[in-house]
TIGUVEX-505129 format. One record per atom (N, C-alpha, C): x, y, z. Coordinates in steps of 0.2 Angstrom, whole numbers, plus 5000, padded with zeros to 4 digits. Atoms other than C-alpha are relative to their C-alpha. Layout:
% residues N
XYZ;...
% end
This chain:
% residues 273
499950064995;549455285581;500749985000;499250034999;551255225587;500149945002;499550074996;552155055588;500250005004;499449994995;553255025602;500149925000;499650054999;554254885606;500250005006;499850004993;554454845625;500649955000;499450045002;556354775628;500249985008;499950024994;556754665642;500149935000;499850054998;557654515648;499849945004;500350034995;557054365654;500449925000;499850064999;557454195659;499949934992;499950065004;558054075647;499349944998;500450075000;556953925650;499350025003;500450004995;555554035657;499449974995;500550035001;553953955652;499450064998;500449935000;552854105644;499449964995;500650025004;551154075635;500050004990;499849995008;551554185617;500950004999;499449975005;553354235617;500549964996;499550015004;554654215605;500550045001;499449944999;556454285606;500650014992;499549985006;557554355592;500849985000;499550044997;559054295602;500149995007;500050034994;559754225616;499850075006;499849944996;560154405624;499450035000;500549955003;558654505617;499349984999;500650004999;556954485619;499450065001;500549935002;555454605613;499249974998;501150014998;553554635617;499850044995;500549945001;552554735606;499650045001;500649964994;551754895613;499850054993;500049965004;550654985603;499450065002;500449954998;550155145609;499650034999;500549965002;548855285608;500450044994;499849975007;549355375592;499950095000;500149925000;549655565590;499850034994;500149975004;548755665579;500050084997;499949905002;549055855569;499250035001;500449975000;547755945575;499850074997;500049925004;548256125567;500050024993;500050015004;547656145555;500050084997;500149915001;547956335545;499650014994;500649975006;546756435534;500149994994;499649995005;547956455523;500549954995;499550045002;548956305520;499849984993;499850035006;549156245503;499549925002;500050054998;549156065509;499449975004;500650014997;547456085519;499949895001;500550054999;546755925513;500649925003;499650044998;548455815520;500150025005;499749964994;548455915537;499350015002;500550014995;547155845546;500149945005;499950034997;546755745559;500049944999;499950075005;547255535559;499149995000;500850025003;545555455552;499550024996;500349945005;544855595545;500050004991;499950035008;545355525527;499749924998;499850085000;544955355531;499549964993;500249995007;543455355517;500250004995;499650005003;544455425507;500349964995;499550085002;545655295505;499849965000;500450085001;544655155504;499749984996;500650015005;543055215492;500350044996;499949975005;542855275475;499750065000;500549955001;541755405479;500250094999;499949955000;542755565482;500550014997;499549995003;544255505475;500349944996;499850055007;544655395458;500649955001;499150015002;546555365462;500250025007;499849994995;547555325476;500950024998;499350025000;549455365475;500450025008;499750014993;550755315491;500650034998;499349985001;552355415490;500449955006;499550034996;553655285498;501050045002;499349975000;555155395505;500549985004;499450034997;556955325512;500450014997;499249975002;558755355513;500349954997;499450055000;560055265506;500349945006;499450074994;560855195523;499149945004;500550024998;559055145527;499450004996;500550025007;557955055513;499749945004;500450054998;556554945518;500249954993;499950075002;556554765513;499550014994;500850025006;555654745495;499649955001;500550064999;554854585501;499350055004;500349964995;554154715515;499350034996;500049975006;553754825501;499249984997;500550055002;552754705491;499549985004;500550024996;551854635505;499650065002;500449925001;551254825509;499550004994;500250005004;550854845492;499249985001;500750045000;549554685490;499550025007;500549974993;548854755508;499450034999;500449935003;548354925500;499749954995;500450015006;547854845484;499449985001;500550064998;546654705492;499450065005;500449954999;545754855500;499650054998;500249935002;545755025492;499649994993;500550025009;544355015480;499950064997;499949945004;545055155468;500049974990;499950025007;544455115451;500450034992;499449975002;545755235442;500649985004;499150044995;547055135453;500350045004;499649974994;548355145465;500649994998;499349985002;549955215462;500450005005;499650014996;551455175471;500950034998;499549945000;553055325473;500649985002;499650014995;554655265479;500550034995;499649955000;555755405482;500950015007;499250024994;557855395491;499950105002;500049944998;557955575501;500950005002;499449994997;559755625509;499849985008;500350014989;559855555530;500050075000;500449954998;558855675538;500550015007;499650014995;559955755553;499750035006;500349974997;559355795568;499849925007;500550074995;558855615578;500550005004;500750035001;558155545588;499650084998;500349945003;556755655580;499249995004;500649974999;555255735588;499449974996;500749995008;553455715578;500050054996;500149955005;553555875574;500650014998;499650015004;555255855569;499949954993;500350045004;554455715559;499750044995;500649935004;553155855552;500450024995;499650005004;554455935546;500649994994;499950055004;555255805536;499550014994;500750025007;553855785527;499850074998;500149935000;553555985524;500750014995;499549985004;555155985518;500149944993;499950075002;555255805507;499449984995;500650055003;553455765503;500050024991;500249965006;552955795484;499249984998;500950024998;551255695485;499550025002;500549954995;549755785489;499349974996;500850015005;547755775486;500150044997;499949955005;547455845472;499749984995;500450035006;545955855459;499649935003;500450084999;545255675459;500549945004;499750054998;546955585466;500050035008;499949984990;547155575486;500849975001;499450025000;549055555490;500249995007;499850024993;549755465505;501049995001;499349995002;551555495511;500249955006;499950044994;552555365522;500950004999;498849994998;554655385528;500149975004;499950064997;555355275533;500750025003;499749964995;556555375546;500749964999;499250004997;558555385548;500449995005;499950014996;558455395564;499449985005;500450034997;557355335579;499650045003;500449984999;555855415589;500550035009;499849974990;556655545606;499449955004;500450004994;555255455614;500349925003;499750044997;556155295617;500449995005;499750014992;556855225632;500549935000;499550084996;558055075640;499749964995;500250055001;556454995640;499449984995;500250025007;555455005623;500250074996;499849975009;555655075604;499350014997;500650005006;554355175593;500449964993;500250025007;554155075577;499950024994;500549955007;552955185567;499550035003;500549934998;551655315569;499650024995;500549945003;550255375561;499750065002;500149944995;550155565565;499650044996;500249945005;549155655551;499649954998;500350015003;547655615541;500149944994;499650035007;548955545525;500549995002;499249994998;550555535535;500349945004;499750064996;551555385542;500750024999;499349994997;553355385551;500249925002;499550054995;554355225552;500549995001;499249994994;555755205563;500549964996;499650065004;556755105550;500749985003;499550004996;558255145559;500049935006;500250054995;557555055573;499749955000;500250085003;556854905566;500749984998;499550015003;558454885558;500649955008;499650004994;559254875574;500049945005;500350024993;558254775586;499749924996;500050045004;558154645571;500749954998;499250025003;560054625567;500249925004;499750054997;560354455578;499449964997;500550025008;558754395565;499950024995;500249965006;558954445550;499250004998;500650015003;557454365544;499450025003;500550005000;556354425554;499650094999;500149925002;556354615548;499650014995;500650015004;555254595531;499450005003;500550044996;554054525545;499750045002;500249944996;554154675557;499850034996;500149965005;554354795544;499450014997;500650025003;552854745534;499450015005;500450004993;551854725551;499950065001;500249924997;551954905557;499950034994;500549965006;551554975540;499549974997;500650035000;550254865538;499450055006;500349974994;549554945557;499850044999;499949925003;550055105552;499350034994;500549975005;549055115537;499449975002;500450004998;547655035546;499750065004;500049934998;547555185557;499950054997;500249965002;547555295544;499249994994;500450035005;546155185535;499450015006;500549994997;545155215551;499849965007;500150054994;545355095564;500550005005;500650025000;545155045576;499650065004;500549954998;543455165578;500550075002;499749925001;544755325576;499650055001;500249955001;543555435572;499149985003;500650054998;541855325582;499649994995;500450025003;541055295568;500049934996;499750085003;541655105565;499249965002;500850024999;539954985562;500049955006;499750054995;540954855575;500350045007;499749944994;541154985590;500349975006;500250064993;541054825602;500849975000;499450055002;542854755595;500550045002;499849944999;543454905600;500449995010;499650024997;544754855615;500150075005;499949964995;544354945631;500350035003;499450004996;545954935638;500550044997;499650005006;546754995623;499850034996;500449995007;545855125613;500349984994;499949995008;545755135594;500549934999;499850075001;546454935594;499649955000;500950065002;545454775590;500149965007;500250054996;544954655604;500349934999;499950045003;545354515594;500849994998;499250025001;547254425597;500349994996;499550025005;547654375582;499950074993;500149945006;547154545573;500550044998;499649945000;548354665565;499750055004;499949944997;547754795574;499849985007;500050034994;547754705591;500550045002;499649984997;548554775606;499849975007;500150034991;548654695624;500550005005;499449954995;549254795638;500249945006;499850044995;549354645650;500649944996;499750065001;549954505638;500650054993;499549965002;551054655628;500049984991;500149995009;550554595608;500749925001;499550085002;551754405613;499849964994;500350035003;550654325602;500350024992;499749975007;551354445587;500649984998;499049995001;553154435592;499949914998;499750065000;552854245593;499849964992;500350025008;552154245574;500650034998;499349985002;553954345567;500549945001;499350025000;555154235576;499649925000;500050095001;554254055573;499749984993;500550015003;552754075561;500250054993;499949975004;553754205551;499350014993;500649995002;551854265547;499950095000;500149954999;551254435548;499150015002;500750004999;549554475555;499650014995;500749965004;547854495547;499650035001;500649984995;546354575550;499449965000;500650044998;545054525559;499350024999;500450005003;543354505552;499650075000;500249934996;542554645563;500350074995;499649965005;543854755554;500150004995;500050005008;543754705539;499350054997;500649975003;541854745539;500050075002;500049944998;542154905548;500450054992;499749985006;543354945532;499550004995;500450025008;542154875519;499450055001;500749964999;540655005528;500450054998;499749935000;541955155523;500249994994;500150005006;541855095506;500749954994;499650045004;543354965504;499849944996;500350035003;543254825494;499849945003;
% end
């Protein structure tokens, strides 16, 4: 699944229901799109059990059943390091979830900037093919997340990917471009930051209804697959009113979403805690 960021200028004084602005100049809506997933899977590959399609792990990652132990490889450049606060609040996310009673293990690895941006998904792929070191393996399930040097080619004037969940076990943040579209708020980048990896690894934990067997199918946001219904949920998205309500928790409530109950139980029926 992909964040976006929809970027557009509007009237000072205009009177809007959720927005908030990061500066006078800049004003940003959160868009979060349909999500691409690896569907090629080869015979042969080594990595099989990490080169699947998004959802398809979602189990996994949450119950003790198949797998004792979680570990998250966290990987980033030097010129571009998420926020530890970001970081930490990630952490307790996974923790408060993943019910691995051999624990969850958490990898944080610095790579050289990666050249080639803005970068493709399957330049993305790449990265990670070249980079990862994490894998399932035995009894531990490994989840890998990069937090990119550069920004997604699919951006435009008028919005910015964020992050993506494109694999099974695999997440892409645009750190670059958080970094960027933050910088006239500092504080509100922990917020973002933490938010989209939050989303991100909701997506890879199965929601919303990724893979249709969520026990809450009904919260499931018509207009918007694989997103929740419900406006104050992390994994909201609302194509009319564009996720305002999100942006206006960052620049006021300096909050980050939670999920919503619906979601929670959808998670807890795939074996979280």
């Amino acid at each position: 699944m992909t964040i976006k960021l929809s970027l557009s200028k509007l009237p000072k004084k205009q009177s809007m229901r959720y927005i908030g602005s990061f500066s006078l100049l800049l004003f940003l809506a959160i868009l979060i799109h349909s999500c691409s997933s690896d569907e090629s899977n080869t015979p042969n590959d080594p990595n099989i059990e990490n080169n699947r399609p998004l959802g398809t792990s979602a189990a996994d990652i949450l119950g003790p059943n198949e797998y004792g132990s979680l570990t998250i490889e966290l990987v980033y450049t030097n010129s571009f390091r998420p926020e530890p606060s970001s970081i930490l609040g990630f952490k307790n996310f996974v923790l408060g979830l993943a019910n691995k009673p051999e624990g969850v293990q958490f990898i944080e690895r610095v790579i050289p900037n990666q050249p080639g941006a803005p970068f493709s998904i399957e330049e993305v792929r790449a990265i990670e093919e070249a980079n990862r070191t994490v894998y399932t393996e035995g009894n531990n399930l490994g989840v890998y997340v990069f937090f990119s040097n550069g920004a997604s080619e699919n951006d435009t004037n008028n919005s910015v990917t964020l992050g993506t969940a494109y694999r099974n076990t695999s997440i892409v943040i645009y750190q670059k471009t958080l970094e960027f579209i933050t910088q006239t708020d500092p504080d509100v980048l922990p917020i973002l930051e933490q938010t989209t990896l939050n989303h991100e690894m909701g997506h890879l934990m199965g929601l919303v209804n990724i893979q249709n067997d969520d026990i809450h199918q009904v919260h499931e946001d018509p207009n918007s697959e694989k997103h929740c219904l419900h406006e104050d949920c992390l994994m909201y998205y609302d194509a009319t009113n564009v996720g305002r309500q999100m942006l206006n928790r960052w620049t006021q409530l300096r909050a980050v979403p939670q999920l919503e109950v619906q979601c929670l139980q959808d998670l807890q029926a795939k074996g979280a805690l």
